[in-house]
FIVOZA-670874 format. One record per residue (C-alpha): residue number from 1; chain; z, y, x. Coordinates in nm, 3 decimals. Example, Ala and Ser with C-alpha at 12.3 -4.5 7.8 and 13.67 -1.06 7.14 Angstrom:
     n   chain         z         y         x
     1       A     0.780    -0.450     1.230
     2       A     0.714    -0.106     1.367
END
This chain:
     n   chain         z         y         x
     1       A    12.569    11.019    20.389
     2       A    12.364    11.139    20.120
     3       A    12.462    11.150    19.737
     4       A    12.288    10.896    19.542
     5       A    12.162    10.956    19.202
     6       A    12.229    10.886    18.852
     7       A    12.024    10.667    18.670
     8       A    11.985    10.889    18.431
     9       A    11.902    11.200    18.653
    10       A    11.655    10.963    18.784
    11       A    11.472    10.867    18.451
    12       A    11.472    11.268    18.368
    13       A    11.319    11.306    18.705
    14       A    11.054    11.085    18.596
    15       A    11.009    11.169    18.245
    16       A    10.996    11.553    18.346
    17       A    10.703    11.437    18.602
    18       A    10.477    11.199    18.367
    19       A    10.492    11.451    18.106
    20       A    10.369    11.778    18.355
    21       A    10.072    11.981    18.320
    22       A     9.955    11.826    18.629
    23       A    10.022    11.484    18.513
    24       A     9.880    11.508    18.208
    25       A     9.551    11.701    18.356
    26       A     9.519    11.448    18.588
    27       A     9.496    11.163    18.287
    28       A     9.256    11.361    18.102
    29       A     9.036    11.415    18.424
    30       A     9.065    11.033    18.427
    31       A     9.007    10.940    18.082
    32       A     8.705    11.223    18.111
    33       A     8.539    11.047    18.408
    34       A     8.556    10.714    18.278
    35       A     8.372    10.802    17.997
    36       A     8.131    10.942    18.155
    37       A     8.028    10.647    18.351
    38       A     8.001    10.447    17.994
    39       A     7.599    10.343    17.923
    40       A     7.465    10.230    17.598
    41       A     7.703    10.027    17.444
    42       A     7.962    10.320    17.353
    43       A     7.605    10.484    17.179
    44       A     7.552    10.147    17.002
    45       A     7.920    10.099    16.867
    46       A     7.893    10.435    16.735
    47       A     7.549    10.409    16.560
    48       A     7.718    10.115    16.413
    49       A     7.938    10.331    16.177
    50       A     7.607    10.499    16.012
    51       A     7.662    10.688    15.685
    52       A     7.535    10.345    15.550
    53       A     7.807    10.150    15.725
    54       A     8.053    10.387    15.616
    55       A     7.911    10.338    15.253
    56       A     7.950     9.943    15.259
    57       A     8.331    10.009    15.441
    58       A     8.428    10.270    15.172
    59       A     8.301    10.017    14.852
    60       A     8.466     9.722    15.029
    61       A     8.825     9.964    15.041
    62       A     8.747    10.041    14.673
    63       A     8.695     9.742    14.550
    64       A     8.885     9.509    14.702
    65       A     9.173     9.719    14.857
    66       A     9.302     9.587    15.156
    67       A     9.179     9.215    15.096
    68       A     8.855     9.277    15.374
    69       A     9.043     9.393    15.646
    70       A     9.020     9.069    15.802
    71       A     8.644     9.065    15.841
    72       A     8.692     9.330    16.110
    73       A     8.876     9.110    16.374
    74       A     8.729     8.849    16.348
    75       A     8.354     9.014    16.360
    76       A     8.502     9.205    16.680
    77       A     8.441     8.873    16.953
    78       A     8.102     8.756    16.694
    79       A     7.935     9.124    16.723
    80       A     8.031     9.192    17.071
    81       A     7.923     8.846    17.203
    82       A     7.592     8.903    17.022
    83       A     7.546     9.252    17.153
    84       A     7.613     9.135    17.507
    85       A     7.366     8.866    17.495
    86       A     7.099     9.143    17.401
    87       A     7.205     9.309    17.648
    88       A     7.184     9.071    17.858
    89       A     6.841     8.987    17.769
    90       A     6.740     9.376    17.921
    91       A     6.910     9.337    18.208
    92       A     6.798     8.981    18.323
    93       A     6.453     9.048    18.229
    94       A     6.325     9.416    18.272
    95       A     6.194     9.385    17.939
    96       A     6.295     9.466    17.573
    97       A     6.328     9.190    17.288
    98       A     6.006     9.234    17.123
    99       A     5.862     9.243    17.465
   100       A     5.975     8.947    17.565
   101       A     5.874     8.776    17.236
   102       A     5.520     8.913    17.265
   103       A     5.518     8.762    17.615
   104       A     5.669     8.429    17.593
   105       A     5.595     8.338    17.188
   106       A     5.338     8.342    16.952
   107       A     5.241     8.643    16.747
   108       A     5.313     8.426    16.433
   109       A     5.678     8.478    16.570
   110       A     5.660     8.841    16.697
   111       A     5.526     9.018    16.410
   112       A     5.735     8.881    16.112
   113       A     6.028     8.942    16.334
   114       A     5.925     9.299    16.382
   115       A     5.810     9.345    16.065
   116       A     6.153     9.260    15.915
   117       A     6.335     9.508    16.164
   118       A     6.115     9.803    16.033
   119       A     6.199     9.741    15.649
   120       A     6.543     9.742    15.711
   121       A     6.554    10.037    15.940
   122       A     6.324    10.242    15.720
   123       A     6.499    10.186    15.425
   124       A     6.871    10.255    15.668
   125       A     6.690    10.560    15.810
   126       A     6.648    10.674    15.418
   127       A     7.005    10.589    15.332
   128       A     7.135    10.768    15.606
   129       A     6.931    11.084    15.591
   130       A     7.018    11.101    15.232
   131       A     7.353    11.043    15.258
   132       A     7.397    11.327    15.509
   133       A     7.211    11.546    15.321
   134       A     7.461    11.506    15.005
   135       A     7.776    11.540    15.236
   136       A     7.644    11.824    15.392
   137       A     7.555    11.953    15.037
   138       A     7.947    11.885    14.890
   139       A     8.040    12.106    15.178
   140       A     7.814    12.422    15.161
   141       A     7.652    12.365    14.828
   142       A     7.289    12.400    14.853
   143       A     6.999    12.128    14.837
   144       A     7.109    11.771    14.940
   145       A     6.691    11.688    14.994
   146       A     6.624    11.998    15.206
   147       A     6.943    11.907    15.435
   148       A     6.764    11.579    15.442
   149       A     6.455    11.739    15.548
   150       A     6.600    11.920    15.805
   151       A     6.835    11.640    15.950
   152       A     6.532    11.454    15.979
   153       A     6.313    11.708    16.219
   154       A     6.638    11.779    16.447
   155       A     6.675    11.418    16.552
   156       A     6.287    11.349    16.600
   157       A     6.253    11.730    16.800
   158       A     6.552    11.625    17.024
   159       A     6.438    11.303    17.130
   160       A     6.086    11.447    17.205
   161       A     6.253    11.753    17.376
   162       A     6.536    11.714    17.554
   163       A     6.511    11.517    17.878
   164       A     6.682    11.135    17.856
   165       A     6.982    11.151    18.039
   166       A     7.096    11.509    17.864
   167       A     6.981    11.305    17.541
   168       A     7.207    11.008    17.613
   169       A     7.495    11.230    17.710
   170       A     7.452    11.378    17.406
   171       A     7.478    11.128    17.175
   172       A     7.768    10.975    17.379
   173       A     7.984    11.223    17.337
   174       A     7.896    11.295    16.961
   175       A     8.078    10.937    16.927
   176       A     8.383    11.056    16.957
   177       A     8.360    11.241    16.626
   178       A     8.432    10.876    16.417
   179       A     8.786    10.922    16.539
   180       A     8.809    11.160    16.146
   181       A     8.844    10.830    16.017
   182       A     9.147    10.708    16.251
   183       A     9.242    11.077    16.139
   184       A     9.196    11.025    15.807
   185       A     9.432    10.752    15.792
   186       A     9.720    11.017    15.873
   187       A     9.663    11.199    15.637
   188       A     9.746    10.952    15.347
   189       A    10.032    10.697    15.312
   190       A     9.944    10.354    15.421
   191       A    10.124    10.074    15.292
   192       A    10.128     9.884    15.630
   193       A    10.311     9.538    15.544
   194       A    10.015     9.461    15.316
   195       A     9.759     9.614    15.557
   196       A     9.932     9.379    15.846
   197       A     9.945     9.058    15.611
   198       A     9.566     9.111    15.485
   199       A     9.462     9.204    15.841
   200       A     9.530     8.865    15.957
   201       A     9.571     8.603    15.675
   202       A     9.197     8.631    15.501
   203       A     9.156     8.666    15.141
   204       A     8.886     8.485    15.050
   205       A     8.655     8.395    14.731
   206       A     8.329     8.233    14.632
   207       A     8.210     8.536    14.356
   208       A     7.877     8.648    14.380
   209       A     8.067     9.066    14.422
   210       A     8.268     8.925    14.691
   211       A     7.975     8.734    14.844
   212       A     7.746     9.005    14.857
   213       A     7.999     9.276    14.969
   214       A     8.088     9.010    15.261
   215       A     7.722     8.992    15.355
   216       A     7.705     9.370    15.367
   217       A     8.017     9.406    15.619
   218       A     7.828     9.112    15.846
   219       A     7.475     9.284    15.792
   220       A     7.672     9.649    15.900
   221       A     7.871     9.504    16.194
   222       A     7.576     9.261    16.348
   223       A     7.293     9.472    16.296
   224       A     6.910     9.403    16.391
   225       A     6.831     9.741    16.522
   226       A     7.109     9.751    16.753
   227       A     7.032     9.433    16.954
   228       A     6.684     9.583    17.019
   229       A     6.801     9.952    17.115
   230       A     7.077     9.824    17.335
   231       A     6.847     9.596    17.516
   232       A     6.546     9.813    17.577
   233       A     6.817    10.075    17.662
   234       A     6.929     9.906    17.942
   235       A     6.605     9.841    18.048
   236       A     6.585    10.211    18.108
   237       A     6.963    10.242    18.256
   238       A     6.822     9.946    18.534
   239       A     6.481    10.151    18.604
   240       A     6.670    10.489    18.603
   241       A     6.848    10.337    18.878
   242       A     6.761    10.358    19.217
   243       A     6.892    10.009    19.389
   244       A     6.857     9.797    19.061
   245       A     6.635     9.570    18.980
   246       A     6.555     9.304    18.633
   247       A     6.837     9.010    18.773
   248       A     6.524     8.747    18.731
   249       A     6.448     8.905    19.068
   250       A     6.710     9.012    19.190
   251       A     6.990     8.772    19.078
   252       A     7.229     8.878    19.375
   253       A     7.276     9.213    19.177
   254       A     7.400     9.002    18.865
   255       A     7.776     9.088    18.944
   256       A     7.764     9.426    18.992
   257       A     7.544     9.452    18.698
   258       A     7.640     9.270    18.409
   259       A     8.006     9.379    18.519
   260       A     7.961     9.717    18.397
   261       A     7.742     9.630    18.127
   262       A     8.006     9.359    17.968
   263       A     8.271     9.602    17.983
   264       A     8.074     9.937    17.843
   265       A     7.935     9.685    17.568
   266       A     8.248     9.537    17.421
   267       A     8.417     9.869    17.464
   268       A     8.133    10.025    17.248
   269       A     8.145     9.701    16.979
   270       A     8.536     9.765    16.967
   271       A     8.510    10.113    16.924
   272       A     8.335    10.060    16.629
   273       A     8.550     9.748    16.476
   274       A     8.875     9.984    16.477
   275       A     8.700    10.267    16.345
   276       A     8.535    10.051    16.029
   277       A     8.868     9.928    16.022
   278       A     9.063    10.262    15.910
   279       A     8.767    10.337    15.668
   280       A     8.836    10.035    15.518
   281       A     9.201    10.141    15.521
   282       A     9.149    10.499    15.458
   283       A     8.960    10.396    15.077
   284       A     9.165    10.130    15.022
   285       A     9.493    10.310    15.058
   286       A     9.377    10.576    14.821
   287       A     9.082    10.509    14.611
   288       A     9.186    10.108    14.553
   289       A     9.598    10.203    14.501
   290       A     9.497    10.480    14.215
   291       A     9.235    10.222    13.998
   292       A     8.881    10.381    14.171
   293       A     8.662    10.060    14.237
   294       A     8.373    10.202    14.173
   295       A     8.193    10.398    14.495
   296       A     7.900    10.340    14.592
   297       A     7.817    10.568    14.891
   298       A     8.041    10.762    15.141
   299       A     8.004    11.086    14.951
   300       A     8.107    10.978    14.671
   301       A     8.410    10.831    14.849
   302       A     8.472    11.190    15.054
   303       A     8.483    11.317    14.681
   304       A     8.716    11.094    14.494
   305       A     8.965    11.155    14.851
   306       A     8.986    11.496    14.753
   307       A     9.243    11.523    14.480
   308       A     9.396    11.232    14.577
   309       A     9.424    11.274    14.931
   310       A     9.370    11.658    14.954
   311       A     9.115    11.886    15.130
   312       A     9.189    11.788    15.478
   313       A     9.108    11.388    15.408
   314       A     8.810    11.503    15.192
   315       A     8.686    11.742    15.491
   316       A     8.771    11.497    15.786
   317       A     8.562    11.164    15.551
   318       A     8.254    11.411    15.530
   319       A     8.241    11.542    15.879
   320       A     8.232    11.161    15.996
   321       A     7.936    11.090    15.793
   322       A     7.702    11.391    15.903
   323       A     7.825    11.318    16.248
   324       A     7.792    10.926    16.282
   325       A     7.425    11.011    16.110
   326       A     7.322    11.210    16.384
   327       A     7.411    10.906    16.658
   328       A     7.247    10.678    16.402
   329       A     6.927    10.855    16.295
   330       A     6.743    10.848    16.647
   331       A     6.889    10.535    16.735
   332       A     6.749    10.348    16.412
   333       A     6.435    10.535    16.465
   334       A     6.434    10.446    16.853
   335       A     6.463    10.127    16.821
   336       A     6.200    10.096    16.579
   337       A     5.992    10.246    16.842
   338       A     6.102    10.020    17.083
   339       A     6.017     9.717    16.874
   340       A     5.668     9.809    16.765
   341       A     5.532     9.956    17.086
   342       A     5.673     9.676    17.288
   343       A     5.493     9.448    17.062
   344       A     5.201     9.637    17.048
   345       A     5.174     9.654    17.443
   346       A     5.223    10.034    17.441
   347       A     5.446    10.291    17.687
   348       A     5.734    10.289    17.582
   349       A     6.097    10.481    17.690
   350       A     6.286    10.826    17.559
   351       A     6.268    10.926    17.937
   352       A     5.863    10.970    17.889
   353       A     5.706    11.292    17.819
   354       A     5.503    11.281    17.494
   355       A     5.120    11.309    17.633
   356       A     5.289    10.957    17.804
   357       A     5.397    10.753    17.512
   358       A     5.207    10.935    17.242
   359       A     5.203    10.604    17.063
   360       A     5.599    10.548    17.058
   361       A     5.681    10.878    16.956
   362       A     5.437    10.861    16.689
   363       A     5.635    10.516    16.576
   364       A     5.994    10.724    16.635
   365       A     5.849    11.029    16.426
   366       A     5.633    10.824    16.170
   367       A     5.991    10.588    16.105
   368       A     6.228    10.899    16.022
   369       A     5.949    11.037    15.810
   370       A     5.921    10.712    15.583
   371       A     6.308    10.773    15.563
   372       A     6.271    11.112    15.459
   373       A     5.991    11.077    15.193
   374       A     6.232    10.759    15.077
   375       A     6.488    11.053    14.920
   376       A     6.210    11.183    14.702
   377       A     6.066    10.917    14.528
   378       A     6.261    10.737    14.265
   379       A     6.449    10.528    14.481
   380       A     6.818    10.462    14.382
   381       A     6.997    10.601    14.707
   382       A     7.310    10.471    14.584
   383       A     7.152    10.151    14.553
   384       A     6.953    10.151    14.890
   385       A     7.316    10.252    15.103
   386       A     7.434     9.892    15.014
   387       A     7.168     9.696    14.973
   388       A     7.019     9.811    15.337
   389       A     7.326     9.658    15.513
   390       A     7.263     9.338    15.262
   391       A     6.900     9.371    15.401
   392       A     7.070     9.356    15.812
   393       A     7.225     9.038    15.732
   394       A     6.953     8.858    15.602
   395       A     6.718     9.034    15.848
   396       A     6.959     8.917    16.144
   397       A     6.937     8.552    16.114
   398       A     6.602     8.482    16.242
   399       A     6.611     8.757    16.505
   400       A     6.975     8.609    16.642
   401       A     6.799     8.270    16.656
   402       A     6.478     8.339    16.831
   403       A     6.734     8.579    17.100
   404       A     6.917     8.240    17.139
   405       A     6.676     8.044    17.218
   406       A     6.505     8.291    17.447
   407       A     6.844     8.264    17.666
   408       A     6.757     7.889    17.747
   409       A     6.420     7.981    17.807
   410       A     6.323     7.949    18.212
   411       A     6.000     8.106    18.174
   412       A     6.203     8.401    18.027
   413       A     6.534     8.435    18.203
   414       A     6.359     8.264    18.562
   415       A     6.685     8.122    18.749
   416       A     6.947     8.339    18.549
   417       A     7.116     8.124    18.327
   418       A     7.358     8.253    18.016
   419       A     7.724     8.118    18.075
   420       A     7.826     7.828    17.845
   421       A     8.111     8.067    17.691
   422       A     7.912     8.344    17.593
   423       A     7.603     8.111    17.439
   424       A     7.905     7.948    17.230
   425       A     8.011     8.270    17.084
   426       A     7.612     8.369    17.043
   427       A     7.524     8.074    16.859
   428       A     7.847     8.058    16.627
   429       A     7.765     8.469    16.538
   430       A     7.419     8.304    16.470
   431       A     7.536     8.041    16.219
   432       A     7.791     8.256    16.096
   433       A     7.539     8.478    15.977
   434       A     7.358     8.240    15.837
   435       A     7.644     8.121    15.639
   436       A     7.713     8.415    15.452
   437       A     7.333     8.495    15.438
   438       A     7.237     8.201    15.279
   439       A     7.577     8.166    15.051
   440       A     7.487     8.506    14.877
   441       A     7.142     8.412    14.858
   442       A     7.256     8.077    14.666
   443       A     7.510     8.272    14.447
   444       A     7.209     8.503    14.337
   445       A     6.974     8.237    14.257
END
């Protein structure tokens, strides 16, 4: 009869097992290949965190210490449900969101709409760019307006150049570098009882600072350009492959479909919740606890980490924000492209050679160099990092709306109808946008 063993030499057994080379190879091949088969919502929740994002996060941790983290949960189910329906909006139709306006609604519609999307990226391109440029600079020294220069041509050559799928790949993976920030975070001593408590019982208050600030972090998280890349991006997944077709005419491939796309999209939009959450933390923890209130871009909140925090936080905070500007540059500047061309009835798609789509690359190029030329003209950059993402929020509300109602729309959507949860969550992002938009707007006047 054979021997029976120990619980315990069992559990070794196991524990020596889960924790072998093979084991653990095997996870990482895993991990690797799910990844892989991610689309464009991990791209989106990563352009999210722009240097101008992480600008708004970083005064938000200054200024009000930990008493914001609750914005970030419960934007999380508002953003994502808003990002899907975009989403959605490709899939279903074949067509982008300016498209689909141009088609369906009058140009007194479209081109306000579009018009509003280009100020605000334009003027987020420029914050970005610049912001870059002066991380880059605090690193190596040099000129912060020549790195901006030269920031600027390597996004527009590599969305000209390199092929779409290589280009996608590309910027996927570059995502991964916001994870500095969850770094950051352990690096410096977090108070968590107060992070917990803040986290989930809201601070809230009716100043115009705190109104504006809160209007910022909705106008970062919910963001105009994004609804328009992600949907026009899909759009391209759906023609890049082979069996798939716009659901309007195919609606048998709807499960298969939006399957993947629900799950790579609120994957993406949480991906980029946690990660605004530790800079949040990460400034707060530091900057708040030792009296600095005053930052007003990511730079300057890289710099005040550094004697504080030490070299590593101050190198880690930088990194993030030349990184996260490379995801965001051509993605601000793509969906720019996307918007005007669409509206304009022009080829469109990153997967086109130039002689193609002269007309949308021209768009793509002509947007990053307004954002350029914005960092030598006496524009406060400072000033624009903020007030860009207070620019989103307002800039969001009509777009959201017009998206809504295009869901209910049969001459849009054909048979394909929205399901009565997700509309729910669409139109209570909607009026929760609104709210804050029009409650800073009062407070001002």
């Amino acid at each position: 009869m054979a021997k029976k063993r120990s619980p315990a030499k069992q559990i070794k057994k196991v524990s020596s097992r889960s924790a072998s080379p093979s084991y653990l190879s095997r996870l990482l091949s895993k991990l690797f290949r799910g990844f892989q088969k991610l689309g464009p919502g991990i791209v989106t929740g990563a352009a999210d965190d722009d240097p101008s994002g992480i600008a708004t996060y970083s005064q938000v941790g200054a200024q009000f210490g930990f008493a914001m983290l609750w914005t970030m949960p419960l934007t999380f189910p508002l953003m994502a449900g808003i990002q899907e329906i975009s989403a959605w909006l490709g899939r279903v139709t074949g067509v982008g969101i300016a498209g689909n306006i141009r088609r369906h609604y009058s140009p007194m519609i479209l081109y306000p709409l579009v018009a509003f999307l280009l100020i605000a990226n334009v003027i987020n391109l420029g914050a970005d760019i610049g912001a870059m440029g002066s991380a880059l600079q605090m690193l190596v020294g040099g000129s912060a307006l020549i790195y901006s220069v030269v920031f600027g041509v390597i996004s527009v050559i590599a969305a000209i150049r390199v092929p779409y799928r290589q280009y996608a790949e590309l910027l996927k993976w570059s995502g991964l570098v916001l994870f500095v920030y969850v770094a950051t975070a352990l690096t410096v001593h977090v108070p968590w009882k107060p992070v917990l408590m803040e986290t989930f019982v809201p601070s809230l208050s009716l100043s115009n600072s705190y109104l504006t600030a809160l209007t910022a972090v909705f106008g970062t998280t919910i963001s105009p350009y994004l609804f328009f890349w992600q949907a026009s991006l899909e759009v391209q997944e759906q023609e890049a492959a082979r069996d798939e077709k716009p659901l309007k005419r195919a609606p048998k491939q709807a499960p298969a479909q939006l399957e993947r796309m629900r799950g790579d999209t609120y994957l993406g939009m949480a991906f980029s919740n946690v990660i605004a959450f530790f800079i949040i933390l990460d400034t707060a923890a530091v900057l708040h606890a030792h009296g600095i209130t005053d930052i007003q871009t990511g730079a300057q909140a890289a710099e005040a980490l550094r004697p504080l925090a030490g070299e590593l936080a101050f190198l880690l905070f930088s990194l993030g924000i030349i990184g996260t500007g490379l995801i965001a540059i051509p993605v601000l500047a793509g969906s720019s492209a996307y918007a005007l061309a669409e509206a304009l009835g022009w080829p469109i798609g990153l997967d086109r050679k130039l002689h193609n789509a002269k007309g949308f690359y021209g768009i793509l190029f002509v947007a990053t160099l307004l954002g350029v030329a914005l960092n030598f003209i006496a524009i406060n950059p400072i000033k624009a990092l903020f007030w860009s993402a207070v620019i989103n929020g307002v800039a969001a509300v009509p777009i959201m709306i017009v998206m809504m109602l295009m869901t209910t729309n049969k001459k849009v959507t054909g048979s394909v109808r929205l399901p009565r949860l997700q509309a729910t969550i669409g139109w209570i992002a909607t009026a929760a946008m609104f709210a804050v938009a029009a409650s800073m707007i009062v407070t001002l006047l």
